[in-house]
N, C-alpha and C positions, 0 to 999 in steps of 0.2 A: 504494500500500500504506500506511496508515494502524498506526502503532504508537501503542499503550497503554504510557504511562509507571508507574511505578508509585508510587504517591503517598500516602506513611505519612500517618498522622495529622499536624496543625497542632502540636501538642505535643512530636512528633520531633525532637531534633537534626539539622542534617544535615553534611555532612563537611567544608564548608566554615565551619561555626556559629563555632569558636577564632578564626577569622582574618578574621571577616565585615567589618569596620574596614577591614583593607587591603583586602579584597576588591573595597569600594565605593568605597574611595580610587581604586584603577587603572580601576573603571570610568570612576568623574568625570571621571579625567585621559585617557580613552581621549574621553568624550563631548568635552571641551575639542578635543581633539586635529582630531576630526571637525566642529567647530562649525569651528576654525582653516582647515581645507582650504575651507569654503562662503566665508571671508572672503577664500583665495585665487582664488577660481572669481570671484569676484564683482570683487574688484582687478585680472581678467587674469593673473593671472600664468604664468610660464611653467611649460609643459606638465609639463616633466620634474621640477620643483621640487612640485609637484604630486601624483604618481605617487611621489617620493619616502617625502611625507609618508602617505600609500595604501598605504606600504609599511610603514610605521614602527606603523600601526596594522593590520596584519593581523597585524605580530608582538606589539605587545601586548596583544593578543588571545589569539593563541597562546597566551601564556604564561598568561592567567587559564585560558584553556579546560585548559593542564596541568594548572593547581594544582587545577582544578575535581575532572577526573580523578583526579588523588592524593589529596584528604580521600574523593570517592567509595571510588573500591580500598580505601582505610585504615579508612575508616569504615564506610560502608552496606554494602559488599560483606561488610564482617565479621559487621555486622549481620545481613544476609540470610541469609549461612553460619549462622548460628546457629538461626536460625527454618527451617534446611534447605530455604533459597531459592536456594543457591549457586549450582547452573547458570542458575538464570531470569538471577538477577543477572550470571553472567558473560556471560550472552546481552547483556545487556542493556546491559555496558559495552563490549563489541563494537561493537557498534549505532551508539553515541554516538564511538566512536573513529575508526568509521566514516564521519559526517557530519566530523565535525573535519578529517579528510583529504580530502575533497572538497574541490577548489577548480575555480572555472572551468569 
C-alpha cells in the first residue's frame, strides 16, 4: 500500500522550522553515534557493548521522531484544521505514529 504524503509549498513553514538548529544538532550527534558503533564492528568489540550502543540510538531517535510529532500536532495539524483538512491531517498523523511504533 503506497501513501501520498502531503506536501505544502517550498515556502511553508513546517512545525519543526523554530527548533531546526537543535533538530540537526541531534541528528549529527545520532549520525556520530552510528559512525561510533561501525568503528566498534570493525575493532571487535564485544557483542553486548554493541547492542548497547543500538540501543542508545533507537532512543535518540525516538525522541527526534516525538518532537517531530509535536511541532506537527502544534503546527500543520493547526494548519490543516484551518484550511478544513482536519481529518485528512489527523489521518495522516495516525499513519506516521503508526510507522514510529513499529519495531522489529
Amino acid at each position: 500500500m503506497t501513501t501520498q504524503a502531503h506536501t505544502p509549498p517550498a515556502a511553508t513553514t513546517r512545525g519543526y522550522t523554530a527548533s531546526k538548529d537543535q533538530l540537526l544538532t541531534r541528528i549529527r550527534r545520532i549520525e556520530g553515534q552510528v559512525r561510533g558503533i561501525e568503528k566498534m564492528v570493525e575493532d571487535d568489540r564485544y557483542c553486548i557493548d554493541v547492542l548497547t550502543q543500538i540501543s542508545a540510538i533507537q532512543a535518540a531517535l525516538d525522541k527526534v521522531g516525538l518532537g517531530l510529532l509535536d511541532g506537527h500536532a502544534r503546527h500543520c495539524m493547526q494548519h490543516g484544521a484551518e484550511e478544513g483538512r482536519g481529518d485528512e491531517m489527523a489521518t495522516e498523523l495516525m499513519a506516521a505514529v503508526g510507522r514510529l511504533m513499529k519495531r522489529g
